[in-house]
N, CA, C and O of each residue as an XYZ file, in Angstrom:
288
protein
N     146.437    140.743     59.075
C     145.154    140.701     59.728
C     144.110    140.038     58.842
O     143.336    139.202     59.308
N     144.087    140.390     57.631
C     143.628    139.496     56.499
C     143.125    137.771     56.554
O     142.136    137.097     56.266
N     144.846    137.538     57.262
C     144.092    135.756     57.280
C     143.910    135.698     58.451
O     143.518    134.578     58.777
N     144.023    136.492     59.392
C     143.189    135.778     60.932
C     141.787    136.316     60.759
O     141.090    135.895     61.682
N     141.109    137.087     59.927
C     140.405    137.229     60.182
C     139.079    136.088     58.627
O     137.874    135.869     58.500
N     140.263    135.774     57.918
C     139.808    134.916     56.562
C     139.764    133.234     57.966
O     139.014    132.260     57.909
N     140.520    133.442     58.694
C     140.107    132.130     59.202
C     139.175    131.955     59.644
O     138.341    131.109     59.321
N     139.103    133.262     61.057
C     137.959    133.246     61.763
C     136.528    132.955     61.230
O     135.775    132.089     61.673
N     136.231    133.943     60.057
C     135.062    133.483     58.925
C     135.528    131.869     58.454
O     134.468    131.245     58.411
N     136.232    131.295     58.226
C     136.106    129.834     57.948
C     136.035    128.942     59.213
O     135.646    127.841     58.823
N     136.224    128.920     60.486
C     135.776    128.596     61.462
C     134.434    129.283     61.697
O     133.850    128.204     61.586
N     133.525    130.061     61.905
C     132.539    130.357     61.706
C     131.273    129.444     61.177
O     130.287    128.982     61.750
N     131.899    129.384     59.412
C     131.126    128.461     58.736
C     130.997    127.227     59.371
O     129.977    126.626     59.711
N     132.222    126.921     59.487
C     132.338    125.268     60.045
C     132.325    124.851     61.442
O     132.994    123.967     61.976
N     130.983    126.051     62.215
C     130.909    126.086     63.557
C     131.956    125.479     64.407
O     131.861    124.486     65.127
N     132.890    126.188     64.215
C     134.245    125.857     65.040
C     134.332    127.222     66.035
O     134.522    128.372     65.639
N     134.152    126.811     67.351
C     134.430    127.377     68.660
C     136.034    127.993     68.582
O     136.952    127.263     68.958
N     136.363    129.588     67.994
C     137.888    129.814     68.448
C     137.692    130.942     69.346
O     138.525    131.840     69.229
N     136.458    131.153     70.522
C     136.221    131.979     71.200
C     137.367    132.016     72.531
O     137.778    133.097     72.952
N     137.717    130.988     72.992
C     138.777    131.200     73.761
C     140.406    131.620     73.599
O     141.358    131.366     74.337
N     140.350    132.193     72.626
C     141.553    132.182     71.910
C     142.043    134.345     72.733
O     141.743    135.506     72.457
N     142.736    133.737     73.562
C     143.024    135.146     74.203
C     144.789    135.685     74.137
O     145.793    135.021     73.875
N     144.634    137.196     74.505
C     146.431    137.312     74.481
C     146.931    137.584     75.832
O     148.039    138.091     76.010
N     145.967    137.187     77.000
C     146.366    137.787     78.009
C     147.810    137.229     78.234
O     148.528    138.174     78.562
N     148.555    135.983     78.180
C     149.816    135.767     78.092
C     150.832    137.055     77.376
O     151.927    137.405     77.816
N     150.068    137.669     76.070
C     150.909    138.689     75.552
C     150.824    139.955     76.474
O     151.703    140.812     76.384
N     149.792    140.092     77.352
C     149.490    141.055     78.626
C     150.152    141.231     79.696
O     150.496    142.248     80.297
N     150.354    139.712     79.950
C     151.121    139.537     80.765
C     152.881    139.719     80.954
O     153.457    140.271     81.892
N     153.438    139.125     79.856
C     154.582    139.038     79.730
C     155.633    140.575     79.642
O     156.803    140.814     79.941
N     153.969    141.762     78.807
C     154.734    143.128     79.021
C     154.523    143.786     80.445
O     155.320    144.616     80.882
N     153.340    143.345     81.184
C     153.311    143.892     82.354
C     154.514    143.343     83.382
O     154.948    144.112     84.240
N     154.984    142.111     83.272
C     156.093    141.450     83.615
C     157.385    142.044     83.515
O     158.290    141.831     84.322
N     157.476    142.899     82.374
C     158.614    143.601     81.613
C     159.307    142.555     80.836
O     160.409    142.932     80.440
N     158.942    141.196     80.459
C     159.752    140.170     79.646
C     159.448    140.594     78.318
O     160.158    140.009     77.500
N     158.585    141.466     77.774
C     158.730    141.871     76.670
C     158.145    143.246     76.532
O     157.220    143.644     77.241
N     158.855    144.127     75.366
C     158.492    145.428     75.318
C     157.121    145.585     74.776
O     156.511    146.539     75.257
N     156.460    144.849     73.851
C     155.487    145.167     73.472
C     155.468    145.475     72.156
O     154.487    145.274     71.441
N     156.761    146.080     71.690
C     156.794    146.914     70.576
C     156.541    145.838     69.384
O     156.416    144.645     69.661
N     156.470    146.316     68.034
C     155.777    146.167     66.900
C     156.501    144.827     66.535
O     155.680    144.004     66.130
N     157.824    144.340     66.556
C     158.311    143.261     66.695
C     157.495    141.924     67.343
O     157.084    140.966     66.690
N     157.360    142.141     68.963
C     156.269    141.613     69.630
C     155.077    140.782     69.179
O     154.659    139.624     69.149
N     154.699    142.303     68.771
C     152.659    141.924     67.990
C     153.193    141.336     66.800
O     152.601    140.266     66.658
N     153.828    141.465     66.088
C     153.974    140.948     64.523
C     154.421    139.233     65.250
O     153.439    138.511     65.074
N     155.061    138.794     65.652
C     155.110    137.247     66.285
C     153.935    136.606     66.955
O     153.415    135.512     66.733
N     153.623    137.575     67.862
C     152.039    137.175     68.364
C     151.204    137.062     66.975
O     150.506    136.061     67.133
N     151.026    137.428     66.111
C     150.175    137.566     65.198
C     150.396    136.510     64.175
O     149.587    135.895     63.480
N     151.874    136.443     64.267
C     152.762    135.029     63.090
C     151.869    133.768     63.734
O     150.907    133.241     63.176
N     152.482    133.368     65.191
C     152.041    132.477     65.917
C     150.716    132.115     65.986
O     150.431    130.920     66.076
N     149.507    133.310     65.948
C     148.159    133.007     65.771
C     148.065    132.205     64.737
O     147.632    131.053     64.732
N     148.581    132.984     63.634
C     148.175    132.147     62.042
C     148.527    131.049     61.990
O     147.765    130.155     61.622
N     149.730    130.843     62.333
C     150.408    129.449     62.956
C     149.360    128.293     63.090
O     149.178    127.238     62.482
N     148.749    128.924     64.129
C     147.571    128.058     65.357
C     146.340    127.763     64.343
O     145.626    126.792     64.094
N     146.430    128.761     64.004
C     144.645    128.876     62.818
C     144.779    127.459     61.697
O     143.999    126.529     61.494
N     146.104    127.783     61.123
C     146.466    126.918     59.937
C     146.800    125.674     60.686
O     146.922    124.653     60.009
N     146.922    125.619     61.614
C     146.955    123.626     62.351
C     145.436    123.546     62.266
O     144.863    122.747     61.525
N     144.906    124.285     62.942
C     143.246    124.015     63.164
C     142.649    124.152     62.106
O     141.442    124.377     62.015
N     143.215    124.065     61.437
C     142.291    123.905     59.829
C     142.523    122.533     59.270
O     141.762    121.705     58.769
N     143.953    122.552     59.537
C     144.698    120.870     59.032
C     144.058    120.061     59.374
O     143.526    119.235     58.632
N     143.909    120.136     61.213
C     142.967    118.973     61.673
C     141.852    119.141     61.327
O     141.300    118.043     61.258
N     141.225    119.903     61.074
C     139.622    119.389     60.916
C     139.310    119.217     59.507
O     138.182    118.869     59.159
N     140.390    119.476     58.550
C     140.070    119.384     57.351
C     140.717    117.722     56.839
O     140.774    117.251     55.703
N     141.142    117.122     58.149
C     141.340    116.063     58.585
C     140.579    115.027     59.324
O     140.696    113.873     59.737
N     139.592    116.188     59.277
C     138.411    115.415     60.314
C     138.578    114.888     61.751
O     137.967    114.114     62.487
N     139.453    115.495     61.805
C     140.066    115.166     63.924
C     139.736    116.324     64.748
O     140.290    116.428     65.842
N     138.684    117.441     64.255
C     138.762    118.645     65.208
C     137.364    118.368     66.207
O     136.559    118.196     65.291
N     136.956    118.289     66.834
C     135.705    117.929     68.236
C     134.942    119.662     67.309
O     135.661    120.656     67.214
N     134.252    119.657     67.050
C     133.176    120.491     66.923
C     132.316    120.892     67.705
O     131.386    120.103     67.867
N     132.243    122.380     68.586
C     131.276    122.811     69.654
C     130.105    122.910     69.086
O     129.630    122.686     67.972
N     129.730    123.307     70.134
C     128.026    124.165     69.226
C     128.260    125.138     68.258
O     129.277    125.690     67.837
N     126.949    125.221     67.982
C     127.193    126.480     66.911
C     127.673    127.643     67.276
O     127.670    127.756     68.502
N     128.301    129.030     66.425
C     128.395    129.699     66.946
C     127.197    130.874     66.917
O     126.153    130.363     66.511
N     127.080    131.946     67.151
C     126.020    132.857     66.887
C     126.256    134.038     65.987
O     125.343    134.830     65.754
């Protein structure tokens, strides 16, 4: 939880928009019954976030990321 939340503060600074960033897919898939939910689950959902965070850092520390408004 450490680095999603060390990212979020570095998107922050660098008014980077990661407000749409939702799990309803992970909502979905247990209400579906395609997955149990259990601690296995969240620990991949959570791999995969960091995953996502650490591309979106690449690019913009690449200078290819579109920058929203600020955030608040």
């Amino acid at each position: 939880m450490t680095d999603i939340l060390d990212d979020m503060m570095y998107f922050k600074k660098h008014d980077i928009d990661v407000t749409n960033i939702s799990f309803n897919r992970f909502e979905n898939e247990i209400e579906n019954g395609n997955i149990s939910g259990d601690e296995d689950d969240v620990l991949e959902v959570v791999d995969n976030l960091i995953g996502t965070f650490k591309k979106m850092k690449e690019i913009f520390e690449a200078g290819n990321l579109p920058i929203s408004e600020k955030m608040d």
